[in-house]
N, C-alpha and C positions, 0 to 999 in steps of 0.2 A: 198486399202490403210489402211483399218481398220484392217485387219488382216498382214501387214507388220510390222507396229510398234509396237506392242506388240512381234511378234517376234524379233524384233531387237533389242528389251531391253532386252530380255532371254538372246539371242546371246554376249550381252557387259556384262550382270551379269557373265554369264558363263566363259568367258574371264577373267575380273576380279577375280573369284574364281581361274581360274586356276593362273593369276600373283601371290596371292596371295599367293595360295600351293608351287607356285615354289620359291618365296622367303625366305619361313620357310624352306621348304628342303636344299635350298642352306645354311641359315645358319645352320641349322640342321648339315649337312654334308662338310661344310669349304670352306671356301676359297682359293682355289688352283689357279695360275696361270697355262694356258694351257701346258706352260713347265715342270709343277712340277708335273702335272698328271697321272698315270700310267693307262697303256691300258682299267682296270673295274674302275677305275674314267671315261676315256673319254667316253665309250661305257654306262655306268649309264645314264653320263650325257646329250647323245644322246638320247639313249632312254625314259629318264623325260623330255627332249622338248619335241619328235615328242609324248607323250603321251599328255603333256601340250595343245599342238596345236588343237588333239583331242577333250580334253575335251572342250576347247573356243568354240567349232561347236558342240557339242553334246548334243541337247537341249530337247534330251527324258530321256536318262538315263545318266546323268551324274557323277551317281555312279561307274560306272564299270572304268571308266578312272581315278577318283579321287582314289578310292581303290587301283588300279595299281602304281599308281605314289608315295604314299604313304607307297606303298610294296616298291618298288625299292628303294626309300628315306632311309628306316630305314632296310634293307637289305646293304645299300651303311654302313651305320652307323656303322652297327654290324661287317663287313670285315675290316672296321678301326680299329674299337678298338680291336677284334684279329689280325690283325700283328701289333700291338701293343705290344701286351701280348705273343707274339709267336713268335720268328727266323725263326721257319723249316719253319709256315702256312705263314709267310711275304715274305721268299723266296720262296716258293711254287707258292702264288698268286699275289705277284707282281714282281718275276724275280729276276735272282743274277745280276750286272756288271760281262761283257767281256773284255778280254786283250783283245784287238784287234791291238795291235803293244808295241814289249817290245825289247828294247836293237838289234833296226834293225832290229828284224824279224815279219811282218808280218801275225798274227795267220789266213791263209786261211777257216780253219773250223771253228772259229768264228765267222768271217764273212757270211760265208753260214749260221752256225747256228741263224744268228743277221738280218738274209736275206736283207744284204748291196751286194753290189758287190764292186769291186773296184773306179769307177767314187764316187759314195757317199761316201765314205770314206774319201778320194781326197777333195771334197765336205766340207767336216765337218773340215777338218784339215784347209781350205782354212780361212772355216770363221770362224774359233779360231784363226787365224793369222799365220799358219805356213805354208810356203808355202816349206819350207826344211825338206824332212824329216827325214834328217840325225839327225836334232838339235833335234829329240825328243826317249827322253828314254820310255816313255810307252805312251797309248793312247787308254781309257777304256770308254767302251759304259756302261753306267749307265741305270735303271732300268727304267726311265724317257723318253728314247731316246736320251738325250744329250752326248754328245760325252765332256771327260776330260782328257785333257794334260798335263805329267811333261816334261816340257824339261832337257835336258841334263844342268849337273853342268854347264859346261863353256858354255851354251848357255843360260840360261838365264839371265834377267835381273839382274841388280847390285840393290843390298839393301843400303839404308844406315850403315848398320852393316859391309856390304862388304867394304864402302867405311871409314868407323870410323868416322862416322855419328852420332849426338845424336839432328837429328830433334824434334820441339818443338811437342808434341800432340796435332793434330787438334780435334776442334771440331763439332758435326753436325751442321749445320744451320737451325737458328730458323727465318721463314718468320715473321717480325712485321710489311709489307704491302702488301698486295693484292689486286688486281685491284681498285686501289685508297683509301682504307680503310684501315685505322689502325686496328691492329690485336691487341684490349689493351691486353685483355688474355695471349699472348703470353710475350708482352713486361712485365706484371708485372709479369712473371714467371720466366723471366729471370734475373729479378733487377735492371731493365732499367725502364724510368720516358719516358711519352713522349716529355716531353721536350729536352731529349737530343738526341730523334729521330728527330725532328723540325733543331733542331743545326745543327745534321750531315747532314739534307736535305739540311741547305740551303745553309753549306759550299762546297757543291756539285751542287749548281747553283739552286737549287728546291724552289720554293716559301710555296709548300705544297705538302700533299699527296696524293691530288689529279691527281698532276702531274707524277707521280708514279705507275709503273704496278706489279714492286715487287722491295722488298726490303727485304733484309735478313741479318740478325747480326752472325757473324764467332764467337760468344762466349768469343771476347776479346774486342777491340773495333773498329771493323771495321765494318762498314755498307753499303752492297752491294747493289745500285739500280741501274733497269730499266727501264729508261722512258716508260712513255705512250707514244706508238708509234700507231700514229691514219693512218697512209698509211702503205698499203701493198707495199713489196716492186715487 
């Protein structure tokens, strides 16, 4: 027992140093959503786990994993900021987009080249909502893997421009309650008092904000809330 806890506290230091590293690297090196990733983002970012994971268990030299991970980190760093700075090395190392369907035809060699087959293709057009694909004039595999759709003039959707439409300009929504607390921050950001959040709660049946799981103001004067809903349905 005497020589277990002492190693066990190494083992959670060591862990910790690694959370630690991998949090600086990440912001070091951005915040990407898995979508927006290109194949030496995901394969970096593979490789700074299973090195992370290392270092957590590596309680003789836990230098040679910290070094590595470190390298990888500011290696990831330095390939951002060149295709930054460079077209040819950004197409080079992160890919061009493929037509992969223009004006009804099919690019077969894109495909091969993008190594989809048909069914995946089929696939991606599915869950971008086209299930016709007469209705679509082009259809290009982006560097990301995401697959992007124009449809045809007379297949898509109507604009209000189309329609001689002059809708009013929405604006984003600002939450002023979250899980029963007033967000004052927000409310006096916006130029709102809380008093006139209380108003509009209670001409909405609300006693207070505690009753409330959100609430959000459209930037004019409307204010959206959700009850606290305490059962699952």
């Amino acid at each position: 027992m005497s020589e277990i806890l002492p190693q066990a506290g190494l083992t959670a230091l060591t862990a910790l140093l690694s959370i630690v590293v991998m949090f600086l690297l990440t912001k070091l090196m951005g915040t990407k959503q898995v979508s927006q990733m290109t194949m030496f983002d995901y394969v970096t970012g593979i490789t700074v786990g299973s090195i992370a994971a290392e270092l957590a268990t590596e309680l003789e030299e836990p230098v040679k994993p910290l070094t590595a991970m470190v390298v990888y980190g500011l290696v990831a760093v330095l390939i951002s900021i060149i295709t930054c700075k460079s077209l040819k090395l950004r197409a080079w190392i992160t890919g061009k987009p493929l037509v992969l369907l223009e004006d009804g035809v099919i690019y077969r060699k894109n495909l091969k080249k993008a190594k989809l087959d048909l069914n995946e293709f089929l696939t991606y057009c599915r869950i971008g909502g086209w299930f016709d694909l007469s209705q679509l004039q082009t259809a290009v595999l982006e560097h990301n893997g995401s697959v992007s759709f124009l449809p045809k003039e007379k297949d898509r959707p109507a604009t209000p421009t189309d329609l001689d439409l002059s809708p009013k300009q929405s604006n984003l929504q600002t939450p002023f309650i979250m899980d029963g607390q007033l967000l004052r921050d927000n409310i006096r950001q916006a130029g709102k008092e809380e008093a006139w959040v209380h108003r509009s709660l209670i001409r909405q049946g609300y006693q207070n904000e505690e009753e409330v799981f959100l609430a959000v103001w459209d930037g004019n004067e409307k204010l959206t809330v959700f009850p606290m809903n305490k059962r699952t349905p």
